[in-house]
CHARMM internal coordinates of N, CA and C (Angstrom, degrees):
IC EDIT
DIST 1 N 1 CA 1.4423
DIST 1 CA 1 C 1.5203
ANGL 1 N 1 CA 1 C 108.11
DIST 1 C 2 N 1.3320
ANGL 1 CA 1 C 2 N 118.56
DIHE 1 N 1 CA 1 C 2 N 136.53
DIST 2 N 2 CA 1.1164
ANGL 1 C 2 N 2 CA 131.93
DIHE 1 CA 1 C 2 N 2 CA 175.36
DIST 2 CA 2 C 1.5034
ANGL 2 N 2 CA 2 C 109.02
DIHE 1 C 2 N 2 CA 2 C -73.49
DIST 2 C 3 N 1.4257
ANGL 2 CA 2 C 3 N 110.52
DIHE 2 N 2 CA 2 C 3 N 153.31
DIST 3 N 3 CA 1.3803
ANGL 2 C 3 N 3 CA 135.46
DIHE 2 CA 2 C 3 N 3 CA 162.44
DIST 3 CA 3 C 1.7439
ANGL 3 N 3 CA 3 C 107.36
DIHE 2 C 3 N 3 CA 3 C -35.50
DIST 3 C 4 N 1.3546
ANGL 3 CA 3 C 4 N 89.67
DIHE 3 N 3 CA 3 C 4 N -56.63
DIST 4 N 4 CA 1.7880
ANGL 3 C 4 N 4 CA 92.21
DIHE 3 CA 3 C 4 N 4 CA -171.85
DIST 4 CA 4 C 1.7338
ANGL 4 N 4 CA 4 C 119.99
DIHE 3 C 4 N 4 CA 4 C -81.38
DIST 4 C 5 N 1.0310
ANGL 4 CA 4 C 5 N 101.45
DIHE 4 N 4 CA 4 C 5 N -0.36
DIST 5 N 5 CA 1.7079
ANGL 4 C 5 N 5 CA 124.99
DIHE 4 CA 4 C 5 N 5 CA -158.24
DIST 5 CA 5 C 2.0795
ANGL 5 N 5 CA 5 C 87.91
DIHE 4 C 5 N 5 CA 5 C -109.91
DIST 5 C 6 N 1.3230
ANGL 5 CA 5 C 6 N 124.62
DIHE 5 N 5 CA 5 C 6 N -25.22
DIST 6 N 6 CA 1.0686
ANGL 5 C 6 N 6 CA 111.49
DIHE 5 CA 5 C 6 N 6 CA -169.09
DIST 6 CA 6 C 1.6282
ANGL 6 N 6 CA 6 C 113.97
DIHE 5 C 6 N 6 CA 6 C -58.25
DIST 6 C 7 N 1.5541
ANGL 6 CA 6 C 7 N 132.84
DIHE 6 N 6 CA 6 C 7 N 151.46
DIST 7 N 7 CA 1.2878
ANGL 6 C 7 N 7 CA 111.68
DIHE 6 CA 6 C 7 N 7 CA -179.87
DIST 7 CA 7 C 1.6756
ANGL 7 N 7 CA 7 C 101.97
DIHE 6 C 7 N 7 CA 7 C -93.58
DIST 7 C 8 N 1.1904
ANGL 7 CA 7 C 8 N 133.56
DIHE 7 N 7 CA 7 C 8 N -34.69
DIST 8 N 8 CA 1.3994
ANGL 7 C 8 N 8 CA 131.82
DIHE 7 CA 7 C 8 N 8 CA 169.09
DIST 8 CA 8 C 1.3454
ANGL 8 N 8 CA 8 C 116.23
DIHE 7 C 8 N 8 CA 8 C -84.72
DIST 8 C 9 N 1.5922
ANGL 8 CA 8 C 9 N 111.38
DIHE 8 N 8 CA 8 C 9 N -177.27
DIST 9 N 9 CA 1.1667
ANGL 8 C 9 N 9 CA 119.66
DIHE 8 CA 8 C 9 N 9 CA -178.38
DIST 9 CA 9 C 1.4056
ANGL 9 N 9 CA 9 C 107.50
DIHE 8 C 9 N 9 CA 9 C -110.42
DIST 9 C 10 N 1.2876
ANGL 9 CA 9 C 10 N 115.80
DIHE 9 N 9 CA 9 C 10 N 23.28
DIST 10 N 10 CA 1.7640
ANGL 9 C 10 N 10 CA 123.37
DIHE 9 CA 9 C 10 N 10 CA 175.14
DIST 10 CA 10 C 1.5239
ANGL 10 N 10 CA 10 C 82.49
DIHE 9 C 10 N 10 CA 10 C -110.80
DIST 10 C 11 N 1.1948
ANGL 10 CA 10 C 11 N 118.94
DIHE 10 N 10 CA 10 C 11 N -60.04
DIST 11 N 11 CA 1.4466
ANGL 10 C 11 N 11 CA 109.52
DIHE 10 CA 10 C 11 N 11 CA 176.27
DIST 11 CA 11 C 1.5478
ANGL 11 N 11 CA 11 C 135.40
DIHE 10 C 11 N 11 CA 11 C -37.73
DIST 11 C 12 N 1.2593
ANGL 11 CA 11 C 12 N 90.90
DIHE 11 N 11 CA 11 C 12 N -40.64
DIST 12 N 12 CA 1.3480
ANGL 11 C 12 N 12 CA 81.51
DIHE 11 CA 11 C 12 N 12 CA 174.98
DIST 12 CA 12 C 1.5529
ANGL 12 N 12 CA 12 C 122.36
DIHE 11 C 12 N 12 CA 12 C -107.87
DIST 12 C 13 N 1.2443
ANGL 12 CA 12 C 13 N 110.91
DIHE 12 N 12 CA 12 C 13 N 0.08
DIST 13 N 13 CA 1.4277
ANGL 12 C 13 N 13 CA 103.34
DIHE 12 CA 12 C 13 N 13 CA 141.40
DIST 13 CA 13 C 1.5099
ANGL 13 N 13 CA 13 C 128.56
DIHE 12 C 13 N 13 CA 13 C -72.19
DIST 13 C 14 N 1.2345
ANGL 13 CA 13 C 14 N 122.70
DIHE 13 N 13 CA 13 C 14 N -32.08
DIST 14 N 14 CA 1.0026
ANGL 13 C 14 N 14 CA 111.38
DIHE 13 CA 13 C 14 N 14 CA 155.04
DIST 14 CA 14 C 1.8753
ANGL 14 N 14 CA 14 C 144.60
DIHE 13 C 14 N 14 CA 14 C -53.74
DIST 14 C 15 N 1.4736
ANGL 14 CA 14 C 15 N 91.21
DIHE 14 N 14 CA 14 C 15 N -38.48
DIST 15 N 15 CA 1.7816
ANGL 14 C 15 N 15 CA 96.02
DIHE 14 CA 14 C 15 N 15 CA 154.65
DIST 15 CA 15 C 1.4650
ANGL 15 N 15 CA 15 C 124.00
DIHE 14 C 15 N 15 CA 15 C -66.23
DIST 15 C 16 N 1.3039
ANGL 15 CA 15 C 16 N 120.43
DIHE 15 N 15 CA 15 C 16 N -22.75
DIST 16 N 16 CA 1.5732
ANGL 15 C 16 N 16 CA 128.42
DIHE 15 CA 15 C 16 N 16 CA 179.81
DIST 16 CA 16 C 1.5109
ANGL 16 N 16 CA 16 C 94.25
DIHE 15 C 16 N 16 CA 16 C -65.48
DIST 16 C 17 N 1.2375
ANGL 16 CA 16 C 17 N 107.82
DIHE 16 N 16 CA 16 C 17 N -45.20
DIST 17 N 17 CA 2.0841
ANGL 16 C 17 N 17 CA 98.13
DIHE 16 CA 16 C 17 N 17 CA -162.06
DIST 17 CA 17 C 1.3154
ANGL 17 N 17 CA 17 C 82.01
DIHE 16 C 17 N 17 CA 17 C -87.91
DIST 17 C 18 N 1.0235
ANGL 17 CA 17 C 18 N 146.89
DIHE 17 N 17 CA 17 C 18 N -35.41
DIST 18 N 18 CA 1.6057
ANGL 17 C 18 N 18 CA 128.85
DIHE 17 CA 17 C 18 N 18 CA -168.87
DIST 18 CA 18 C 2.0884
ANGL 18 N 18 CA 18 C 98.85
DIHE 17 C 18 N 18 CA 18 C -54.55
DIST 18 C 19 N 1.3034
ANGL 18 CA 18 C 19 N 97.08
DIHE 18 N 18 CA 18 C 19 N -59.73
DIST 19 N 19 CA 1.6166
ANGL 18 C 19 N 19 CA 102.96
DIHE 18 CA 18 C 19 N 19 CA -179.41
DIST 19 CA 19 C 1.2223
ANGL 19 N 19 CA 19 C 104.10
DIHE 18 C 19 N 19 CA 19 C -56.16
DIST 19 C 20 N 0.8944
ANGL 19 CA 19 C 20 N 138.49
DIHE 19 N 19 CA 19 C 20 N -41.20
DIST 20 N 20 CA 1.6703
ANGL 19 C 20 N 20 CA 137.73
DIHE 19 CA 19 C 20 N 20 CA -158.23
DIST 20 CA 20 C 1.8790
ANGL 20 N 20 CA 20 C 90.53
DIHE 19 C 20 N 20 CA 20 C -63.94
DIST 20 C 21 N 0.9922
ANGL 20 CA 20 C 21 N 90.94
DIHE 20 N 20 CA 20 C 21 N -63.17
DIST 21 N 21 CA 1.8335
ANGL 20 C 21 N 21 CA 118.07
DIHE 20 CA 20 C 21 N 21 CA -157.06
DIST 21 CA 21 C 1.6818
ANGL 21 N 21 CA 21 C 101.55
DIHE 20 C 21 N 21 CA 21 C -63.98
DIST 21 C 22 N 1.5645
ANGL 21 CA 21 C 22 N 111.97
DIHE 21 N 21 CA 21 C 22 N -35.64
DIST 22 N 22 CA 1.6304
ANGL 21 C 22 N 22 CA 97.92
DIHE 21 CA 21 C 22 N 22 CA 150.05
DIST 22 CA 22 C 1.1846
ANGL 22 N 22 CA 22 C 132.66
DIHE 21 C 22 N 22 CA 22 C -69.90
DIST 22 C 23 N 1.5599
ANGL 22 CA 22 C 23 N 115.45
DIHE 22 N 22 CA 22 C 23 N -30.27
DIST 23 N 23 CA 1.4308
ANGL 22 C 23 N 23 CA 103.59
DIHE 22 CA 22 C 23 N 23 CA 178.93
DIST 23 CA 23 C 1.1770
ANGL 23 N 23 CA 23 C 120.13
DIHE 22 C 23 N 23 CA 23 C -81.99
DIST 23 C 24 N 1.4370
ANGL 23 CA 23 C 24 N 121.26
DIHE 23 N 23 CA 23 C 24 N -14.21
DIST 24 N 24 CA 1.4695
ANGL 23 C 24 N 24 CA 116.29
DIHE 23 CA 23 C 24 N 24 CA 151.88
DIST 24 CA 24 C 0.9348
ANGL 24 N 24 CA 24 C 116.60
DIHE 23 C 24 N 24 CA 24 C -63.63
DIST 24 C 25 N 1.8514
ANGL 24 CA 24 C 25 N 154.24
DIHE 24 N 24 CA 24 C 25 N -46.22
DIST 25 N 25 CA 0.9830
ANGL 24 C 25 N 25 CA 140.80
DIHE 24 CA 24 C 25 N 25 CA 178.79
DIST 25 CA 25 C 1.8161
ANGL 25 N 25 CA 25 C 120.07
DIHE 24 C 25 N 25 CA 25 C -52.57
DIST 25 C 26 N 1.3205
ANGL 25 CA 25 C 26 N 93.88
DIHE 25 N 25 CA 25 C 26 N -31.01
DIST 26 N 26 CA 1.4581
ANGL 25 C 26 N 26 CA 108.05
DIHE 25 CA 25 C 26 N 26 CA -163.68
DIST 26 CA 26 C 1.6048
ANGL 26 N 26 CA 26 C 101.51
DIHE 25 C 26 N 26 CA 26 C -75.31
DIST 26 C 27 N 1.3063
ANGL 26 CA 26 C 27 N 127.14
DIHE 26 N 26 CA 26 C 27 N -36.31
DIST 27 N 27 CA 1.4625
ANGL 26 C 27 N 27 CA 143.57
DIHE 26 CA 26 C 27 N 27 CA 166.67
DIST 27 CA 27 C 1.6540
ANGL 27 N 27 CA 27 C 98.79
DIHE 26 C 27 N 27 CA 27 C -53.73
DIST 27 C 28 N 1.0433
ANGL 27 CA 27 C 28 N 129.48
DIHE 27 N 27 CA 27 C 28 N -83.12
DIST 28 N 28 CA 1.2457
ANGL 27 C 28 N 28 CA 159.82
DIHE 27 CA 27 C 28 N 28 CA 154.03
DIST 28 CA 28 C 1.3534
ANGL 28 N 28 CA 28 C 94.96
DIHE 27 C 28 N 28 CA 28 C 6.42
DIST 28 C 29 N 1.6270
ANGL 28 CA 28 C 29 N 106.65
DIHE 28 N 28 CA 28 C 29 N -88.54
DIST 29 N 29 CA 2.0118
ANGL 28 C 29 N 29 CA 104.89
DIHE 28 CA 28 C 29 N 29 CA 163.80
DIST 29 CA 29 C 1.8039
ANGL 29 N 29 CA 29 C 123.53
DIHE 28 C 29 N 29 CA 29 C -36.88
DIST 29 C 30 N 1.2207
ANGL 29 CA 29 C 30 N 93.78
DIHE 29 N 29 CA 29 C 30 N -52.99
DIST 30 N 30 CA 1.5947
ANGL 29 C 30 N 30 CA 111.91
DIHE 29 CA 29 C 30 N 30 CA 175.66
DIST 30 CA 30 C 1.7089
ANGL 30 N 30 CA 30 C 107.14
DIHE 29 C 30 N 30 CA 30 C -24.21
DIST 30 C 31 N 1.2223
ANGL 30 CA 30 C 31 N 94.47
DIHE 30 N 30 CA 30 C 31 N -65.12
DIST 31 N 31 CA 1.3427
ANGL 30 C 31 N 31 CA 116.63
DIHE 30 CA 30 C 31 N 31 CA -154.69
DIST 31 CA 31 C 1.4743
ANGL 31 N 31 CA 31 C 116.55
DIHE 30 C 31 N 31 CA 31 C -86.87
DIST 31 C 32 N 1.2659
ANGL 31 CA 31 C 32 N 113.86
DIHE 31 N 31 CA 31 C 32 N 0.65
DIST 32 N 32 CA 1.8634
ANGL 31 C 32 N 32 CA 134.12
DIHE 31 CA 31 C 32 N 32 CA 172.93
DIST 32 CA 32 C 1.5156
ANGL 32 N 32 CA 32 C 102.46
DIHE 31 C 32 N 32 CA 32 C -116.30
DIST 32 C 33 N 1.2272
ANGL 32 CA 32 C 33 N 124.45
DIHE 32 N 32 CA 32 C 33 N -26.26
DIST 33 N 33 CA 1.4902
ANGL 32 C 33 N 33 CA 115.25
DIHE 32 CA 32 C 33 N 33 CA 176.53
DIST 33 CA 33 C 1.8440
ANGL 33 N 33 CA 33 C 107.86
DIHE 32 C 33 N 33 CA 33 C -80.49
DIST 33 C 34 N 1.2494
ANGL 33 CA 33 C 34 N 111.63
DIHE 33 N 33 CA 33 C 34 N -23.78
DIST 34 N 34 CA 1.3436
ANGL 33 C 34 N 34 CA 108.91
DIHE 33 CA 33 C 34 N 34 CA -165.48
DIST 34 CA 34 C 1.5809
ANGL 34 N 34 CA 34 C 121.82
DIHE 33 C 34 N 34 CA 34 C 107.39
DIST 34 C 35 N 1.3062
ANGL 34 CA 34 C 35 N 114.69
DIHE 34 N 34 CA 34 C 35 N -1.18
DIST 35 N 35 CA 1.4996
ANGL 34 C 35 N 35 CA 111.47
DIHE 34 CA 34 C 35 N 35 CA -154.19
DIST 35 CA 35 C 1.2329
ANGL 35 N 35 CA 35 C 98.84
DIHE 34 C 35 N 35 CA 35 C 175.51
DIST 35 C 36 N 1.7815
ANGL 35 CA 35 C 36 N 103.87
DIHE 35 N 35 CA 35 C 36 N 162.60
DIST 36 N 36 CA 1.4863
ANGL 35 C 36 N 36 CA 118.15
DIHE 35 CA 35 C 36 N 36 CA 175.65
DIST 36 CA 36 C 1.3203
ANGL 36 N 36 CA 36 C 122.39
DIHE 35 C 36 N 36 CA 36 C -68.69
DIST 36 C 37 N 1.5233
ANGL 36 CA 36 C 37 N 119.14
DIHE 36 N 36 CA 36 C 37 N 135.65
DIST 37 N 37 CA 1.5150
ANGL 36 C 37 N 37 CA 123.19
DIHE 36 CA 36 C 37 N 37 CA 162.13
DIST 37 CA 37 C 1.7393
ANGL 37 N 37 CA 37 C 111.26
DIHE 36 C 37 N 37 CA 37 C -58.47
DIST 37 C 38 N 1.3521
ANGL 37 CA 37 C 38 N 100.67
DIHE 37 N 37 CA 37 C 38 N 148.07
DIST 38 N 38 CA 1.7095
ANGL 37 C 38 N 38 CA 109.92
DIHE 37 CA 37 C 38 N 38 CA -178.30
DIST 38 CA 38 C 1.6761
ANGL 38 N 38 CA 38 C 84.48
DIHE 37 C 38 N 38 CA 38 C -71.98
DIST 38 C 39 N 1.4093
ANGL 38 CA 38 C 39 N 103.33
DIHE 38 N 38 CA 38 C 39 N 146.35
DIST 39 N 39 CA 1.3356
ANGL 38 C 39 N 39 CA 132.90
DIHE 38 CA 38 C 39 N 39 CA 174.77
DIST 39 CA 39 C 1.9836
ANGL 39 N 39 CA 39 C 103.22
DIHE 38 C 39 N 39 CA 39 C -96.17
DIST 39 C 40 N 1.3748
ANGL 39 CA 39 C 40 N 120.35
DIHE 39 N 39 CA 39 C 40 N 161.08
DIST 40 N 40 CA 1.2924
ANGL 39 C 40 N 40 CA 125.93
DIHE 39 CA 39 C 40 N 40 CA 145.90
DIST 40 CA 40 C 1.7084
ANGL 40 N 40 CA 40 C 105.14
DIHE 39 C 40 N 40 CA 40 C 79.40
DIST 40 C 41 N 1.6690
ANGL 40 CA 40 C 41 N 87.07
DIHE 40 N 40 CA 40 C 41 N -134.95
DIST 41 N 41 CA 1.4766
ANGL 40 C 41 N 41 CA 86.61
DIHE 40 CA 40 C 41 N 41 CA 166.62
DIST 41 CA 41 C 1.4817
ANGL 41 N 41 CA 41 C 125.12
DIHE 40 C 41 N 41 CA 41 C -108.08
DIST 41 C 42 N 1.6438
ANGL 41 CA 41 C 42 N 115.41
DIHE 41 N 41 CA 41 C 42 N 5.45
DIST 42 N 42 CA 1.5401
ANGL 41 C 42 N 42 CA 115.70
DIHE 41 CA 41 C 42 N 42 CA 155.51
DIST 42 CA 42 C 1.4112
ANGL 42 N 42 CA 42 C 106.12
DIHE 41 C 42 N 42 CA 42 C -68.82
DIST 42 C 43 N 1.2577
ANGL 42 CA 42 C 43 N 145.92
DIHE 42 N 42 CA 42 C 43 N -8.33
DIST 43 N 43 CA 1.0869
ANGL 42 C 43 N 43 CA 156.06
DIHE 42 CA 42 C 43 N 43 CA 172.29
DIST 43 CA 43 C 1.8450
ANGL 43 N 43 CA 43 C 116.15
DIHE 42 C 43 N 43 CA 43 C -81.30
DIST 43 C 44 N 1.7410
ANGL 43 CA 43 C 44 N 111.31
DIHE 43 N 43 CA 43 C 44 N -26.83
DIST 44 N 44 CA 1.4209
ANGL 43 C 44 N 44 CA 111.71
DIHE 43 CA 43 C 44 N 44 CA -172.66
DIST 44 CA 44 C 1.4836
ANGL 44 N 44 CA 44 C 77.41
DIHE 43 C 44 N 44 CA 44 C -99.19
DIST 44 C 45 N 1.1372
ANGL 44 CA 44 C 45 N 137.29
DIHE 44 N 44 CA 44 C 45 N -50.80
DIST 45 N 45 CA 0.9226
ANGL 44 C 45 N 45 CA 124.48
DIHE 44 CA 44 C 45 N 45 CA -161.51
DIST 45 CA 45 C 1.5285
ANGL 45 N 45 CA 45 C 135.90
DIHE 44 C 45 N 45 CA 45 C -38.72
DIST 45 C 46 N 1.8304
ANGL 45 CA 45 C 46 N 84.70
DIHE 45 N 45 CA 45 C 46 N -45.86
DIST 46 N 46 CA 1.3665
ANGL 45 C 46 N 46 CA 118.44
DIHE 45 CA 45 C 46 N 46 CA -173.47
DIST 46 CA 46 C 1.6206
ANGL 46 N 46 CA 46 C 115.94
DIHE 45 C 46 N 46 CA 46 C -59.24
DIST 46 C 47 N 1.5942
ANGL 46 CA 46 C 47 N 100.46
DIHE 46 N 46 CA 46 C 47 N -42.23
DIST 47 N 47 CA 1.2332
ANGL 46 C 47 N 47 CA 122.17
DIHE 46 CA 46 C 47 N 47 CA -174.04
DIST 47 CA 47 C 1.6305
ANGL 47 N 47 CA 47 C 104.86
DIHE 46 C 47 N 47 CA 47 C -79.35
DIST 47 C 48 N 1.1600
ANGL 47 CA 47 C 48 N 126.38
DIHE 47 N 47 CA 47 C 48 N -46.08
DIST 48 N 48 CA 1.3467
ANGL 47 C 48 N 48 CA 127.76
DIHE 47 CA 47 C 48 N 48 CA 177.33
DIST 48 CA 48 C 1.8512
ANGL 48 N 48 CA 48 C 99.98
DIHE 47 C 48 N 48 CA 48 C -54.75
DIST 48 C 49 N 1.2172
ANGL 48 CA 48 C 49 N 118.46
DIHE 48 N 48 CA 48 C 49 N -67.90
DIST 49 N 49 CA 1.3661
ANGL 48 C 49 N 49 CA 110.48
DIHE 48 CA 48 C 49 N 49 CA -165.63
DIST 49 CA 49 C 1.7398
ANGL 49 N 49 CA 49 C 99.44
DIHE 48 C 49 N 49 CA 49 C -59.70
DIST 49 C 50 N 0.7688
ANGL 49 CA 49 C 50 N 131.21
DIHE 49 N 49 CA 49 C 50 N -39.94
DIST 50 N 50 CA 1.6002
ANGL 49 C 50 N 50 CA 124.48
DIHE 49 CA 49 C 50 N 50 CA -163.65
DIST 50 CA 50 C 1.5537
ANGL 50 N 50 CA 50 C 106.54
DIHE 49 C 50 N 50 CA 50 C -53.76
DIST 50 C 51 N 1.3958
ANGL 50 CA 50 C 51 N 125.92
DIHE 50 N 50 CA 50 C 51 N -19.17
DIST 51 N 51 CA 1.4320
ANGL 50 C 51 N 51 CA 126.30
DIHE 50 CA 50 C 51 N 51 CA 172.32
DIST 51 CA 51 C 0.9269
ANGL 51 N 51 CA 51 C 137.30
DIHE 50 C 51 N 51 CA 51 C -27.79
DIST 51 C 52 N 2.0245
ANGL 51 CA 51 C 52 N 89.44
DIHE 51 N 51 CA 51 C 52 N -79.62
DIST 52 N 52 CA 1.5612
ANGL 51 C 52 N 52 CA 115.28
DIHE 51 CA 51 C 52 N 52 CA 165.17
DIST 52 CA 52 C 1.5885
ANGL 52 N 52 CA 52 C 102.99
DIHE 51 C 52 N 52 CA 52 C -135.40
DIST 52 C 53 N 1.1720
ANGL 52 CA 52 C 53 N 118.30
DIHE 52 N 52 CA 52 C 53 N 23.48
DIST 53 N 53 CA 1.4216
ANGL 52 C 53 N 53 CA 105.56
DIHE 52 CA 52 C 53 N 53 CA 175.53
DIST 53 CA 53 C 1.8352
ANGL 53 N 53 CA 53 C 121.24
DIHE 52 C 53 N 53 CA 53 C 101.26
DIST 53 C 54 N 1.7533
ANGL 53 CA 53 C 54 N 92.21
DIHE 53 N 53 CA 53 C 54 N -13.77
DIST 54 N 54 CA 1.8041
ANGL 53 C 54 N 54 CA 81.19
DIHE 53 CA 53 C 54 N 54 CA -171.08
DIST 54 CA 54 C 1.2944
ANGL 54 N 54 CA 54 C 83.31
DIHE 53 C 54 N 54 CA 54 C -96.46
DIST 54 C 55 N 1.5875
ANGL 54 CA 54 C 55 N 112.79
DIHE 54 N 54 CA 54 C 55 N -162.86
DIST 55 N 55 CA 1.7120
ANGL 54 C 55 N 55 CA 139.93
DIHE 54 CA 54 C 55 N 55 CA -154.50
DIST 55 CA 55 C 1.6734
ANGL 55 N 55 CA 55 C 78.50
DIHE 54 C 55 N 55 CA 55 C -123.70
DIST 55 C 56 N 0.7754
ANGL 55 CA 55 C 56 N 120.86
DIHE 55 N 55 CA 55 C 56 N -178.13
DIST 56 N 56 CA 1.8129
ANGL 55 C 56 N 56 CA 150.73
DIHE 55 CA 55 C 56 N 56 CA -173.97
DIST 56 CA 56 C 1.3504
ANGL 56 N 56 CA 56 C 104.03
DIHE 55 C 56 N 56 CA 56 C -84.14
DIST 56 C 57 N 1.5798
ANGL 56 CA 56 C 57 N 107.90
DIHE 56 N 56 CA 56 C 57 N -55.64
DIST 57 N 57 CA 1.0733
ANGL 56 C 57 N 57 CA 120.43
DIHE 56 CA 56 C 57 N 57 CA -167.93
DIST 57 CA 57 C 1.9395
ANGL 57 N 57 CA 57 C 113.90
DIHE 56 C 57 N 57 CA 57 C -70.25
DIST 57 C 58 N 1.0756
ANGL 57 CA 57 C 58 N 114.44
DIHE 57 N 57 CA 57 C 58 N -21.85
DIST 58 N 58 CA 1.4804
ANGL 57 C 58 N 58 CA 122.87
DIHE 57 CA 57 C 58 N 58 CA -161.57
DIST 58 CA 58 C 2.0925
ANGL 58 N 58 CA 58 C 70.52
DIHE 57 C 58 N 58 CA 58 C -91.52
DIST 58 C 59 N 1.3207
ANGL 58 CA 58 C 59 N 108.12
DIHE 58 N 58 CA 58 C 59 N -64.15
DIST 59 N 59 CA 1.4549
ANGL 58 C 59 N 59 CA 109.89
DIHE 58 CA 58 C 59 N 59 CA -158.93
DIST 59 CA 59 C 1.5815
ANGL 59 N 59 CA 59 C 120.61
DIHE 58 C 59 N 59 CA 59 C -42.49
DIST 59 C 60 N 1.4436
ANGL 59 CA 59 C 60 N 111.43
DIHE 59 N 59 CA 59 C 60 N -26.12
DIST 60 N 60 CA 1.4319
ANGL 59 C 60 N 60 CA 133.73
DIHE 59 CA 59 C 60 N 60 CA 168.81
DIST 60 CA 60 C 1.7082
ANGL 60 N 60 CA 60 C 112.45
DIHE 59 C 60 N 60 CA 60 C -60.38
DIST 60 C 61 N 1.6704
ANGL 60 CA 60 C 61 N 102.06
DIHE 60 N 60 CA 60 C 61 N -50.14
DIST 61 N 61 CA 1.3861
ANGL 60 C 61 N 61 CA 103.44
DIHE 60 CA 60 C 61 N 61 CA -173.21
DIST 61 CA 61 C 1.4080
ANGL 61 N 61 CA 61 C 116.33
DIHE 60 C 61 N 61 CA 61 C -72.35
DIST 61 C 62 N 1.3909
ANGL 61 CA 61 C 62 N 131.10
DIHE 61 N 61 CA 61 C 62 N -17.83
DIST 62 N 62 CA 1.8448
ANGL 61 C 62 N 62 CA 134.90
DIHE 61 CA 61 C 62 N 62 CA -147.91
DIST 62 CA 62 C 1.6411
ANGL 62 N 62 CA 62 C 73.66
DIHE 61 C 62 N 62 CA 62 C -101.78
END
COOR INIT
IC SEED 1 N 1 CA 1 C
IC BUILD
């Protein structure tokens, strides 16, 4: 759930530190791998094949 999607205002402070606290992690990785994380969907992508090796798209078709 999004920040803006929260129905309270505990809620959605609570999604703010959730976001906050990934994008520090995500920096955090960033910055020990050497380089940027794939964004979007080079990013689902990325994560889908790393499983077993297929794309999303092959995984949809079998």
């Amino acid at each position: 759930m999004g920040v803006e999607q929260a129905p309270s205002a505990k809620g959605k402070k609570a999604a703010a530190g959730l976001k906050a606290a990934a994008a520090k992690d995500e920096k955090k990785t960033e910055r020990a791998m050497g380089k940027d994380l794939a964004k979007g969907a080079k990013r689902f992508d990325e994560r889908s094949r790393s499983s077993d090796g297929k794309s999303a798209g092959a995984k949809q078709r079998d």
